[in-house]
MDAnalysis code that builds the backbone (N, CA, C; Angstrom):
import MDAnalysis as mda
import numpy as np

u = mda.Universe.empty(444, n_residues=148, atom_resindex=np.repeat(np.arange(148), 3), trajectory=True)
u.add_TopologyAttr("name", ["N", "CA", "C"] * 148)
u.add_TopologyAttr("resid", np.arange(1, 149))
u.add_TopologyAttr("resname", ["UNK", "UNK", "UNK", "UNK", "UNK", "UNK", "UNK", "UNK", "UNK", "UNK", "UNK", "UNK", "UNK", "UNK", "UNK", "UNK", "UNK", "UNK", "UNK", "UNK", "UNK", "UNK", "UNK", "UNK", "UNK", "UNK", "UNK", "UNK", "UNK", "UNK", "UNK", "UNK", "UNK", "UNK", "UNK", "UNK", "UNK", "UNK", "UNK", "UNK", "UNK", "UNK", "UNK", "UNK", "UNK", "UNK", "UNK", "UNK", "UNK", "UNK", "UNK", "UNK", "UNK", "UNK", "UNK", "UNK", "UNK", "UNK", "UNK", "UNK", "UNK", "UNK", "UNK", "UNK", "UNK", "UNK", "UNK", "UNK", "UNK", "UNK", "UNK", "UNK", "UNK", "UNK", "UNK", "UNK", "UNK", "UNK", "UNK", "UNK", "UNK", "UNK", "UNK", "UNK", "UNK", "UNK", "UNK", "UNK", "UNK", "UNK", "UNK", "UNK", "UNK", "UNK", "UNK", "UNK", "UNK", "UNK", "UNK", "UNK", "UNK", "UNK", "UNK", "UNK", "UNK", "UNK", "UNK", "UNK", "UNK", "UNK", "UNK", "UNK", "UNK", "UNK", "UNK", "UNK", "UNK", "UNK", "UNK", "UNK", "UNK", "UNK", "UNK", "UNK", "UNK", "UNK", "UNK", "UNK", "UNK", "UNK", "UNK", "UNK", "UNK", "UNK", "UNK", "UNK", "UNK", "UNK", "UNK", "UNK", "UNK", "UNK", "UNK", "UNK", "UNK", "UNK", "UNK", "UNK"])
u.atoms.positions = np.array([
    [8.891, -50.762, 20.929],
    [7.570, -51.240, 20.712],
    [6.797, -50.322, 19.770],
    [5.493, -50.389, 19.782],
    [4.157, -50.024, 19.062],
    [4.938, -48.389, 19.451],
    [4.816, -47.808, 20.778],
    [4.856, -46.240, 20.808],
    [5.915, -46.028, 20.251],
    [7.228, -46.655, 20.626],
    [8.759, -46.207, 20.035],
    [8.129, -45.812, 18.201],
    [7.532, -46.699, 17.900],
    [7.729, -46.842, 15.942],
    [6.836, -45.387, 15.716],
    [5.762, -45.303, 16.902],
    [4.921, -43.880, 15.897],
    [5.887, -42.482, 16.568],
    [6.429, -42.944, 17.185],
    [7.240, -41.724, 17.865],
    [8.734, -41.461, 16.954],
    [8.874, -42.493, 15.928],
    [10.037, -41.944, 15.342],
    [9.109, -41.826, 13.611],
    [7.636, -41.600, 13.045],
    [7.321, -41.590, 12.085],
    [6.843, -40.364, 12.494],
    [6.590, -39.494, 13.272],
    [5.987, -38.526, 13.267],
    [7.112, -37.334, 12.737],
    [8.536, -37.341, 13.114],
    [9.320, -36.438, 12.633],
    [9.792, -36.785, 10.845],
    [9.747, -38.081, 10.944],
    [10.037, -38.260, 9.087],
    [9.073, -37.721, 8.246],
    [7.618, -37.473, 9.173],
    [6.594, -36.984, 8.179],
    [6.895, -35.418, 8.394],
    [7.262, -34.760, 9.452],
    [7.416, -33.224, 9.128],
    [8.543, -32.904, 8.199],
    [9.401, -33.586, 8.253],
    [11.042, -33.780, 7.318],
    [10.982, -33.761, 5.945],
    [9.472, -34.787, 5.640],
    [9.160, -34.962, 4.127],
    [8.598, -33.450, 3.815],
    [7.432, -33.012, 4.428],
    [7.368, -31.606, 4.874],
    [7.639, -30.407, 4.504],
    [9.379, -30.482, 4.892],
    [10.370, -29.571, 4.740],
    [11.496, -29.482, 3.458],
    [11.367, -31.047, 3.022],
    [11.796, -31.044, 1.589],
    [10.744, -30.459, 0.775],
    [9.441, -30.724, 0.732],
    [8.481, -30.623, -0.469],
    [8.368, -28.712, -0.132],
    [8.117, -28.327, 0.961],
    [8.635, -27.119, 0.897],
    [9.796, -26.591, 0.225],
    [10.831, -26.694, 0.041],
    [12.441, -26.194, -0.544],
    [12.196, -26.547, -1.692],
    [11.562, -27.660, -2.185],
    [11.117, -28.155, -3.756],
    [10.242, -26.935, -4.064],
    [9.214, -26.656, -3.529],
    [8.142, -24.933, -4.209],
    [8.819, -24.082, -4.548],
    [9.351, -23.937, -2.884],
    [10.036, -22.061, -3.202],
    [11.627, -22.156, -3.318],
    [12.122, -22.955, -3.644],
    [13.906, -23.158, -4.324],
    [14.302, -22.748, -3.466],
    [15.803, -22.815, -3.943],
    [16.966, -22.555, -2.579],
    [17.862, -21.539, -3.299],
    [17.087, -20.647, -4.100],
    [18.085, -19.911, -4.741],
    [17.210, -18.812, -4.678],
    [17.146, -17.383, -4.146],
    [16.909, -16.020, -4.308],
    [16.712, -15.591, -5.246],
    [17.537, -16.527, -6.347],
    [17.268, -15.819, -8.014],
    [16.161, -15.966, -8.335],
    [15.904, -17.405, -8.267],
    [14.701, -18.217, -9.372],
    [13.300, -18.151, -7.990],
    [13.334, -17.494, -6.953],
    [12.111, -17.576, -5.985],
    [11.277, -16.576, -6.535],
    [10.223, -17.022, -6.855],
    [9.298, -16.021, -7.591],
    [8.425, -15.262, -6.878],
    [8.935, -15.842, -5.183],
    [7.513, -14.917, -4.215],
    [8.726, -14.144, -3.926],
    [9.584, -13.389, -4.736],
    [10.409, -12.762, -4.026],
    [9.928, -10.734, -4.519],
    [9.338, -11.279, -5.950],
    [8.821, -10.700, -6.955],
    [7.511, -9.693, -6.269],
    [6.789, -10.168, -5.591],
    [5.440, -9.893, -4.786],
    [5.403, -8.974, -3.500],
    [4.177, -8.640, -3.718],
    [4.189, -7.617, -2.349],
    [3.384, -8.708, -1.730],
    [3.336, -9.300, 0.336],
    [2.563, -9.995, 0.202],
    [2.938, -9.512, 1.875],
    [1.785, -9.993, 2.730],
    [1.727, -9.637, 4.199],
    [1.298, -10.931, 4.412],
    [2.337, -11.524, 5.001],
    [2.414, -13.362, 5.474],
    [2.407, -13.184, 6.951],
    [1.648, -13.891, 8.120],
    [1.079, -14.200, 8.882],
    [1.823, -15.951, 9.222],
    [3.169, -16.045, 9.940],
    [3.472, -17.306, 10.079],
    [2.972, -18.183, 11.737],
    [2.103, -18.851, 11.615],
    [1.758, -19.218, 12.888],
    [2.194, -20.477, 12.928],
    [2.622, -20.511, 14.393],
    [3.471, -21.651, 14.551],
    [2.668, -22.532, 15.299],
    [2.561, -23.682, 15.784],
    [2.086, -24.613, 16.675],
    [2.835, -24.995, 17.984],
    [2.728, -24.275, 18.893],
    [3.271, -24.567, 19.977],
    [2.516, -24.975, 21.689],
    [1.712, -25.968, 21.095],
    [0.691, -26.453, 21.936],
    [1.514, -27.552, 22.607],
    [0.705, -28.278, 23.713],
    [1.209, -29.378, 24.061],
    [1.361, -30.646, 23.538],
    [0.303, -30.883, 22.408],
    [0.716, -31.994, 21.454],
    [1.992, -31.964, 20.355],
    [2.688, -30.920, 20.701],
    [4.065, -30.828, 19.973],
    [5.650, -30.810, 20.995],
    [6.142, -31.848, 20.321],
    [7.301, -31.937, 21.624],
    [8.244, -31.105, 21.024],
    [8.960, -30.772, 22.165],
    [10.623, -29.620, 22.088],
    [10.794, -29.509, 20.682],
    [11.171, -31.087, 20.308],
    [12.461, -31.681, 18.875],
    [11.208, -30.550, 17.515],
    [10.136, -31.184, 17.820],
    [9.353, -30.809, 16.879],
    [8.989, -28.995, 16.559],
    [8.930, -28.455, 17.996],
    [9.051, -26.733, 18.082],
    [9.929, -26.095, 17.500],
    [11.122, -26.768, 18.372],
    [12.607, -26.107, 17.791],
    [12.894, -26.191, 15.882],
    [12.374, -27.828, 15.285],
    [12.291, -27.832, 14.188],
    [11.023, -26.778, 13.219],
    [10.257, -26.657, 13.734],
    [8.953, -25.697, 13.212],
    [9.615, -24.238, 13.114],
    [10.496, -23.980, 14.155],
    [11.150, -22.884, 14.237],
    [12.444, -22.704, 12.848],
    [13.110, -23.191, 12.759],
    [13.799, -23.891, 12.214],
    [13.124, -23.636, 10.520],
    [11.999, -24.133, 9.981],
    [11.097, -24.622, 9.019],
    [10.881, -23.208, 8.772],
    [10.636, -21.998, 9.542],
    [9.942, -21.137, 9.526],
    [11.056, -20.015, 9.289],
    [12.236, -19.532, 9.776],
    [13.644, -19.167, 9.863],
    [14.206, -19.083, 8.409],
    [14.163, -20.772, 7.764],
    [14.834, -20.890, 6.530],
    [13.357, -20.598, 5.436],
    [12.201, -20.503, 5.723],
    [11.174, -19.674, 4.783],
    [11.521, -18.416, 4.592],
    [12.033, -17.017, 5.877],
    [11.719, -16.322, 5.608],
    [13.351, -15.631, 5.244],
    [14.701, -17.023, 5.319],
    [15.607, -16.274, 4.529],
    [15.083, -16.358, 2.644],
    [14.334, -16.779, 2.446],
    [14.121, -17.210, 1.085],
    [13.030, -16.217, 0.533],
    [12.867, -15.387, 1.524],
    [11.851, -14.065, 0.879],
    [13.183, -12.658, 0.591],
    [12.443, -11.835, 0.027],
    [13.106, -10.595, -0.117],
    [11.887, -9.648, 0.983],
    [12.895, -9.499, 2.006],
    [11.610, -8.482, 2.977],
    [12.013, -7.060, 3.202],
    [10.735, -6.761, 3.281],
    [10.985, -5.097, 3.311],
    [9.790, -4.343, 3.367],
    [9.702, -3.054, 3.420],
    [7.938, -1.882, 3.742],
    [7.452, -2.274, 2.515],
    [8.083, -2.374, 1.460],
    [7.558, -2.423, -0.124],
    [8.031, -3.656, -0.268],
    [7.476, -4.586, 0.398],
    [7.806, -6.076, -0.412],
    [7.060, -7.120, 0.461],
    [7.846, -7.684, 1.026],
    [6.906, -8.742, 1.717],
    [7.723, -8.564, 3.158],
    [6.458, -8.645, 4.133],
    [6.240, -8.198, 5.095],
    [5.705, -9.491, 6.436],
    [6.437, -9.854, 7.096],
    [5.732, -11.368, 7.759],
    [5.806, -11.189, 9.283],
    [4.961, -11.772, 9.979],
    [4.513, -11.230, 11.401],
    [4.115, -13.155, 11.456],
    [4.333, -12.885, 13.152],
    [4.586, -14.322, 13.896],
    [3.229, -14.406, 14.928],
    [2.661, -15.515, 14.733],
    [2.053, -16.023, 15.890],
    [2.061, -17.166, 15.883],
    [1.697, -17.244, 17.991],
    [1.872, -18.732, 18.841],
    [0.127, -18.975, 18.890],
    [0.367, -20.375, 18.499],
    [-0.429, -21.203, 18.701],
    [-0.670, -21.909, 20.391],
    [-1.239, -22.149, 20.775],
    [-1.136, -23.253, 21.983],
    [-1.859, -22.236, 23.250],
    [-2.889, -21.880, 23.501],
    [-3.377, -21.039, 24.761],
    [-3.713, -20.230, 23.680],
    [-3.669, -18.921, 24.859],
    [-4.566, -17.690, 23.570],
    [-3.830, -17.425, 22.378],
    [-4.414, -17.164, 21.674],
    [-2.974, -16.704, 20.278],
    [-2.429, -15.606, 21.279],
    [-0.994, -15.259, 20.519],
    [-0.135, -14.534, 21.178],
    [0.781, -13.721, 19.706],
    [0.495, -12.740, 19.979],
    [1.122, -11.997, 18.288],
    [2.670, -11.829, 19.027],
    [3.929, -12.418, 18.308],
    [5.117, -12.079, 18.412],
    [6.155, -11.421, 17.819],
    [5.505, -10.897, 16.430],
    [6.192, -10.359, 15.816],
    [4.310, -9.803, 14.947],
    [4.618, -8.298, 14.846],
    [3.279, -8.083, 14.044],
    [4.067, -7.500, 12.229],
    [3.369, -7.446, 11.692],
    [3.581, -7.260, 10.196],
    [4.564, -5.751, 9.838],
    [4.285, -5.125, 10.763],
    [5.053, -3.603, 10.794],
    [6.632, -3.611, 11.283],
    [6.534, -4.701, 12.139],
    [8.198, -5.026, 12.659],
    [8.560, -5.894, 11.674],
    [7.845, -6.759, 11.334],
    [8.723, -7.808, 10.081],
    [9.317, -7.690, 8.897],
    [9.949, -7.142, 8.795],
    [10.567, -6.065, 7.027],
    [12.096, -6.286, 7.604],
    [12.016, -6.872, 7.869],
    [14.256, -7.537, 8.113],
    [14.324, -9.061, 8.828],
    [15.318, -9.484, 8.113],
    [15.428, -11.113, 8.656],
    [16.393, -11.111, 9.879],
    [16.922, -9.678, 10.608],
    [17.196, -9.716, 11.441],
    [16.166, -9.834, 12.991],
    [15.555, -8.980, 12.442],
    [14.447, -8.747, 13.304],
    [12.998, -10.411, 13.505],
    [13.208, -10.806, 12.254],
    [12.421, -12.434, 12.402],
    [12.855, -12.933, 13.063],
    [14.550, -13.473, 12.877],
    [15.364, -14.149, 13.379],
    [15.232, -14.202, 14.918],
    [15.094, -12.916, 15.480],
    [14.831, -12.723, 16.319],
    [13.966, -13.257, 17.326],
    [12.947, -12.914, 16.002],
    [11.112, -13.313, 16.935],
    [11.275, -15.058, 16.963],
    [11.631, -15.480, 16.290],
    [11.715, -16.798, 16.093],
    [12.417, -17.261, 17.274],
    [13.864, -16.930, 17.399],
    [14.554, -17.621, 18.457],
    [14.362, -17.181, 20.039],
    [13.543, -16.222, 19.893],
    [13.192, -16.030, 21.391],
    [11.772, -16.307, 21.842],
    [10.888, -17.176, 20.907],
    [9.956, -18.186, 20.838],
    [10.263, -18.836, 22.615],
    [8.873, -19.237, 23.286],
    [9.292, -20.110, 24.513],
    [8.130, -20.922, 23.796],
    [8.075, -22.422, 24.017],
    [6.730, -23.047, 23.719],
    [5.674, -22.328, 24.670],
    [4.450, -22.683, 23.984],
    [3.404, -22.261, 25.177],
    [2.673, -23.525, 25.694],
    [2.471, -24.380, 25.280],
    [2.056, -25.858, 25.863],
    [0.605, -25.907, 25.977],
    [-0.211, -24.919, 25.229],
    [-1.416, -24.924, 25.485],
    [-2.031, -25.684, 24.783],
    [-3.577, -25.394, 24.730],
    [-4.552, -25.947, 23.643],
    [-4.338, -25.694, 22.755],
    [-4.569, -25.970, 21.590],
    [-4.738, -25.717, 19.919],
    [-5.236, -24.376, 19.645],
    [-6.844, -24.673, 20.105],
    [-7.290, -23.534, 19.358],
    [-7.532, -22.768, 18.442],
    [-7.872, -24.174, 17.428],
    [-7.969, -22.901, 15.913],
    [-8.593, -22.263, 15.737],
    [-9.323, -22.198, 15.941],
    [-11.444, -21.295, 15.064],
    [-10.399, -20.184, 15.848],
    [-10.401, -20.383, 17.301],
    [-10.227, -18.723, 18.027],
    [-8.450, -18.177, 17.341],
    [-8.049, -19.126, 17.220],
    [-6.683, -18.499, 16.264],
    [-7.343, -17.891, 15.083],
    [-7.487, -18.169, 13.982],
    [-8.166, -17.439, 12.882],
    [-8.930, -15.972, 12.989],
    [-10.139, -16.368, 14.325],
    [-10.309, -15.353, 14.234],
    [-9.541, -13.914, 14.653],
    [-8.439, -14.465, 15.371],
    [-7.693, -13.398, 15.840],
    [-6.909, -12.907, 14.879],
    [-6.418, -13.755, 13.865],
    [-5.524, -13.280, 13.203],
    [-6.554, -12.232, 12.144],
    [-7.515, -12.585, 11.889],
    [-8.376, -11.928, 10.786],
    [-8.976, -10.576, 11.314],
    [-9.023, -10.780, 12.694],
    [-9.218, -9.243, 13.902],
    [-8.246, -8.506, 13.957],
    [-6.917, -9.183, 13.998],
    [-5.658, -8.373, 14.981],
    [-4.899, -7.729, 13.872],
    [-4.721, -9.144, 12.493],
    [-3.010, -9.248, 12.220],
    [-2.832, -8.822, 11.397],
    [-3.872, -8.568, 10.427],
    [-4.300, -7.992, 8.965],
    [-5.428, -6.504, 8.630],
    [-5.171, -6.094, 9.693],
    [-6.061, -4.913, 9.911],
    [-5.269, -3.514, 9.238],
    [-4.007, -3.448, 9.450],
    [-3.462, -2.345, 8.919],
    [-2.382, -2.711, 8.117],
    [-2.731, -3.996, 7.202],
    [-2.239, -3.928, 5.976],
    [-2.261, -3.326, 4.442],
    [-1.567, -3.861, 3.666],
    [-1.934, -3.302, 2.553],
    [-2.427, -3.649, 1.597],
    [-3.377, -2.321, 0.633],
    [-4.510, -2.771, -0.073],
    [-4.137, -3.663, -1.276],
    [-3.101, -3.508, -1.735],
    [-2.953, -4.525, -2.666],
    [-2.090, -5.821, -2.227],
    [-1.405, -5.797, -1.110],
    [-0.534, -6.809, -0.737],
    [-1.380, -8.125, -0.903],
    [-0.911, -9.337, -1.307],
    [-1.754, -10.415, -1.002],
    [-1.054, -10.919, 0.952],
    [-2.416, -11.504, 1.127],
    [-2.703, -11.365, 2.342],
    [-2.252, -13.624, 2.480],
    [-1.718, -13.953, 2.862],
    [-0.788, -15.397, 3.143],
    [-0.960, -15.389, 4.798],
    [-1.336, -17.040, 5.373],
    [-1.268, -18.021, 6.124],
    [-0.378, -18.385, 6.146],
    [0.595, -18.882, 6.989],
    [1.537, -19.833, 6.506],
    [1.091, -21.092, 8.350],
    [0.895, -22.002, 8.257],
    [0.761, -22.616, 9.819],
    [1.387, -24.009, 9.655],
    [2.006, -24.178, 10.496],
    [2.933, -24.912, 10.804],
    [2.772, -26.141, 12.304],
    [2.498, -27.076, 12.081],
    [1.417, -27.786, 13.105],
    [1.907, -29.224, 12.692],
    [1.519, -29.763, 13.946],
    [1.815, -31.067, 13.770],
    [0.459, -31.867, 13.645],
    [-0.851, -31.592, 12.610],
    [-1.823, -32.104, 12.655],
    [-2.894, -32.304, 13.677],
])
């Protein structure tokens, strides 16, 4: 019925998403030009209750194959994790994020949190917490990942 049809358009629209993403930043290390940059990226994920499992695990997923496509490191680009859904929750901060071992990590040991949204109070946390002892020339990147 009516729910079945919006329940299978909601993942084709994150999918389209995830192509037009890989279309920006390429699939090649060579030709990625944010590889070039010093930059302190902030990836917040959406893990509220208006996002089901399929859609988390994929956000996770979305977020995983972004940050094999960086060059990370103390002198390069630097990316720290937060949960969306209840209070923000910092899971990876910007000082641990300089290896895709260590993302990989933060990523797959993600639990949903099933909470509220919460943006205004997300922002401000991240602009309190997450970017406080960064660096002066690094450009300073959002990346949020949400199902609208």
């Amino acid at each position: 019925g009516e729910r079945r049809d919006k329940m299978e358009q909601k993942p084709q629209c994150f999918l389209v998403l995830c192509v037009l993403f890989l279309e920006v930043v390429g699939t090649s290390t060579d030709s990625c030009w944010i590889e070039e940059v010093q930059a302190d990226i902030i990836m917040a994920i959406d893990g509220s209750g208006s996002v089901s499992p399929w859609e988390f695990t994929m956000a996770t997923g979305l977020l995983e194959g972004f940050a094999e496509s960086l060059q990370l490191g103390h002198t390069k680009i630097r990316l720290g994790l937060i949960q969306i859904g209840g209070p923000p929750r910092l899971h990876l901060t910007l000082g641990r994020g300089t290896s895709l071992k260590t993302v990989r990590r933060a990523l797959r040991s993600l639990k949903q949190a099933k909470g509220p949204t919460n943006s205004g109070s997300v922002l401000a946390y991240i602009a309190r917490k997450c970017w406080t002892k960064g660096r002066r020339l690094a450009a300073r990147v959002l990346v949020w990942v949400t199902d609208g």
